[in-house]
PAPARO-666654 format. One line per 2 residues: number of its first residue (from 1); their letters; for each residue x, y, z of C-alpha. Coordinates in Angstrom, 1 decimal, decimal comma, m for minus. Layout:
! PAPARO-666654
NUM = A = X:Y:Z  ...
This chain:
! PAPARO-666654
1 = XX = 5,5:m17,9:m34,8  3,2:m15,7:m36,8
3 = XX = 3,7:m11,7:m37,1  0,9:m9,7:m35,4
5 = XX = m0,1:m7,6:m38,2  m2,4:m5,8:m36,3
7 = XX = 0,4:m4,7:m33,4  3,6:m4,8:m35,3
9 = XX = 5,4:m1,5:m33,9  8,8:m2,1:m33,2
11 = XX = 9,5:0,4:m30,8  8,7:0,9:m26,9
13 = XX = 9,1:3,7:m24,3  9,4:3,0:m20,8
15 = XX = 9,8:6,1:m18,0  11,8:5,4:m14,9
17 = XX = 11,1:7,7:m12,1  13,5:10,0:m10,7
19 = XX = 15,8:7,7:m7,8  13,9:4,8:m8,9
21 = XX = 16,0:1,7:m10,5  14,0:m0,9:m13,2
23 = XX = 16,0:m4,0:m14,4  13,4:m5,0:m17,0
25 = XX = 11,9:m3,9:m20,1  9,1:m5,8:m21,9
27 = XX = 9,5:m6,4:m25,2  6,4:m6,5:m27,1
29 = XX = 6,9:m6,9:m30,5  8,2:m10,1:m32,4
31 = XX = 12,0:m9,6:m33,1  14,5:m13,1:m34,4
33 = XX = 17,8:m12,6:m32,9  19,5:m11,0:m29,5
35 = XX = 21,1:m8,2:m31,9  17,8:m6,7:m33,6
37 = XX = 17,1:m4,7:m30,8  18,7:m1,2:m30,0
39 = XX = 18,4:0,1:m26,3  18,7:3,3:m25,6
41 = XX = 18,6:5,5:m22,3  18,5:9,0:m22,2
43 = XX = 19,5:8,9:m25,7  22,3:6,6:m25,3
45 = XX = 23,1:3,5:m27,4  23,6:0,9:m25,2
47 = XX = 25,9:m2,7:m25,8  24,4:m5,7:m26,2
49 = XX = 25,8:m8,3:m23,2  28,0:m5,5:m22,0
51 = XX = 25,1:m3,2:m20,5  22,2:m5,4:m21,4
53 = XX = 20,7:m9,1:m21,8  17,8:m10,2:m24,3
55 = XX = 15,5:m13,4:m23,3  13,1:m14,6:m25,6
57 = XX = 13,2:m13,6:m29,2  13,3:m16,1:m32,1
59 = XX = 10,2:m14,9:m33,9  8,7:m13,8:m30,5
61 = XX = 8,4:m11,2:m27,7  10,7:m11,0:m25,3
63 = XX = 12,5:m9,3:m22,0  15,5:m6,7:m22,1
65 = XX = 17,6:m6,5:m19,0  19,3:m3,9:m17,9
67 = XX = 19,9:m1,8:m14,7  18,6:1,8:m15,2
69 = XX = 18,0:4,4:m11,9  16,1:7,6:m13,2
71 = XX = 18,3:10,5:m13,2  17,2:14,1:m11,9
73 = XX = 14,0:14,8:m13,8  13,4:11,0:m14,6
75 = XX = 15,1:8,4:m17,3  13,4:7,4:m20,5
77 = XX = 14,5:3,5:m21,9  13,6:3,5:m26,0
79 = XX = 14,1:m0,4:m27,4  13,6:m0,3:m31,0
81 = XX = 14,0:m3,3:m33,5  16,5:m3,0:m36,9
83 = XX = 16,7:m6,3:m38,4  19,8:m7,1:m40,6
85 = XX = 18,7:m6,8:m44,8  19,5:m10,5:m45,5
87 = XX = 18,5:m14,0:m46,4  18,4:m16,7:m43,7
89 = XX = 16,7:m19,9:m45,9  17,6:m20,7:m48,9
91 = XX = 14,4:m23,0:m50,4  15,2:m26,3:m52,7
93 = XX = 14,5:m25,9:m56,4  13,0:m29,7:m55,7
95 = XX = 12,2:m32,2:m52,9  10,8:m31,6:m49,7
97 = XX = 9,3:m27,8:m48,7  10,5:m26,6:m45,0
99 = XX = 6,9:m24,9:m44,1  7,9:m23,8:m40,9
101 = XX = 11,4:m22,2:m42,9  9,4:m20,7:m44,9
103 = XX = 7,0:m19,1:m42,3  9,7:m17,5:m40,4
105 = XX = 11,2:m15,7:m43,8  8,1:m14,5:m44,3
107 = XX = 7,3:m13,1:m40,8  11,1:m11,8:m40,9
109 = XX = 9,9:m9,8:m43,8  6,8:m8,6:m42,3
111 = XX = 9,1:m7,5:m39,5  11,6:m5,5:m41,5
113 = XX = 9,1:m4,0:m43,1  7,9:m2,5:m40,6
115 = XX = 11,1:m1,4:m39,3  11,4:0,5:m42,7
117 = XX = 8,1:1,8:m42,3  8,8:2,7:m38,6
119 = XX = 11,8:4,8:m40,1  9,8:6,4:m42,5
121 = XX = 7,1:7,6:m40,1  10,0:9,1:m38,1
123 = XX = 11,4:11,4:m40,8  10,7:14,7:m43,2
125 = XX = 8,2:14,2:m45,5  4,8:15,7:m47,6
127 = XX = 1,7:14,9:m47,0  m0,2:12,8:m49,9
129 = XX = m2,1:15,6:m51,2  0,6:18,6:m50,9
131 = XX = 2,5:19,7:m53,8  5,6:18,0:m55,0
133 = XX = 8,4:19,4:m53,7  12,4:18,2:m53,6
135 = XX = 13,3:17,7:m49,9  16,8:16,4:m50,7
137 = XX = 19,6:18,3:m48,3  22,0:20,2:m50,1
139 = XX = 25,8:18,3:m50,3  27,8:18,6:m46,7
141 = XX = 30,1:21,5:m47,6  26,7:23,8:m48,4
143 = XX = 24,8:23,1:m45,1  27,9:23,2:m42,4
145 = XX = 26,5:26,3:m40,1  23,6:26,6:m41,9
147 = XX = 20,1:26,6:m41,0  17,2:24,5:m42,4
149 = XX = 14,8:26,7:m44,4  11,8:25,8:m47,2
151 = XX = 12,1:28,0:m50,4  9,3:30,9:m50,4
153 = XX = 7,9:29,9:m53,8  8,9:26,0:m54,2
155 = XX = 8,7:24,6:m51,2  12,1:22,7:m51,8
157 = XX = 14,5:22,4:m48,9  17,2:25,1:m48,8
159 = XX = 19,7:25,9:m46,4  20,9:29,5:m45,3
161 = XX = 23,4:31,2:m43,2  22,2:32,9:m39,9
163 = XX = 23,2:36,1:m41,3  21,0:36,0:m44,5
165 = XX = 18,1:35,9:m42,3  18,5:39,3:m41,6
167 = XX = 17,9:40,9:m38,2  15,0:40,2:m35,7
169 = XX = 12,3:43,1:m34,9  11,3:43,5:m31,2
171 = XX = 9,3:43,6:m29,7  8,6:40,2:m30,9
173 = XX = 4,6:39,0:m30,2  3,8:36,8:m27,7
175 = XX = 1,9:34,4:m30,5  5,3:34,0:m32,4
177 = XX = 6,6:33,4:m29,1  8,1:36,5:m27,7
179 = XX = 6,9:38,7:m24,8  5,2:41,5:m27,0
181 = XX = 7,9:43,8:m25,1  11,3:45,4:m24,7
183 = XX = 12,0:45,6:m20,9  11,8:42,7:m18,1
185 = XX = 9,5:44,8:m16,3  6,8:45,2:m19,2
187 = XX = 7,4:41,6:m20,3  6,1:39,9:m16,9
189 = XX = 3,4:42,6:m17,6  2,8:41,4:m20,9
191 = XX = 3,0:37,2:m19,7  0,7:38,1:m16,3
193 = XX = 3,8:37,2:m14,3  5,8:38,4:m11,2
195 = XX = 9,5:38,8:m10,4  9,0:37,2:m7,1
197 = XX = 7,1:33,7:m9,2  10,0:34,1:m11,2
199 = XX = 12,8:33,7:m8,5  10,3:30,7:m7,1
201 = XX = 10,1:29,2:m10,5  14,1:28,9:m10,4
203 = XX = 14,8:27,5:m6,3  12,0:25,0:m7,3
205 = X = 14,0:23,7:m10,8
């Protein structure tokens, strides 16, 4: 089975409706073995055989299956794939070639790969054509109850206490997020809002 180069994302969302119960989950990306996929709903790790079941698989697509009702609000069911860093063929120095061995090393490469890359895409980074900066977080015992801040001259990633970021100045303006005012009544002012579509807002959450 060759890699899809074009389509090689190894993760899938899939929304569940509110009351509404889905026992399968397409797979559409090529993964090897039963344990390179992580499920996840609502955040959750799940357990391979013990909540779930893969079909399919060995340098295909496949199916997870797994018994998920959506929760208040609606469920969302994340399958990503994270294939193990290591060597399944070892090739002869001499003698006969195993093509089709060597095909599925290769698309098992391909495929962690982009698992690597997927990973990459997913964290903190700088753009190509900003300037260098050191993003490294400061050691454990530094950033326990601190807050993640970016140096005013460097750019580095820094950490800081709550109280070294001195205190807050109301009114605060609605485009950094506030209500551009000091009492309820002069926010809902401010916002165009009502007490009463307030009270409506809340019975219908």
């Amino acid at each position: 089975m060759t890699i899809n180069l074009s389509d090689n994302d190894p993760r899938v969302s899939y929304s569940v409706g509110q009351g509404v119960t889905q026992t399968s989950f397409t797979v559409p990306f090529e993964f090897f073995d039963n344990d390179d996929l992580n499920v996840y709903v609502d955040g959750t790790l799940k357990t391979l055989t013990t909540d779930y079941t893969v079909s399919g698989g060995d340098g295909s697509t496949g199916t997870v299956t797994i018994s998920v009702t959506g929760a208040t609000g609606g469920s969302t069911v994340v399958i990503t794939r994270a294939i193990d860093l290591d060597r399944t063929t070892d090739f002869p120095s001499s003698g006969p070639f195993n093509i089709a061995s060597l095909n599925t090393e290769l698309d098992r490469l391909i495929a962690i790969t982009a698992d690597l890359k997927d990973k990459v895409d997913r964290s903190l980074q700088l753009t190509d054509y900003d300037f260098e900066a050191n993003l490294k977080l400061p050691e454990r015992a530094n950033r326990l109850g601190a807050v993640l801040s970016f140096n005013d001259i460097t750019g580095d990633a820094e950490v800081k206490t709550l109280g070294s970021l001195g205190a807050i100045t109301l009114p605060v303006a609605i485009t950094s997020g506030g209500t551009a005012a000091t009492t309820a009544a002069a926010a809902r002012t401010n916002l165009g809002t009502t007490e009463e579509a307030e009270v409506l807002a809340l019975a219908l959450t």
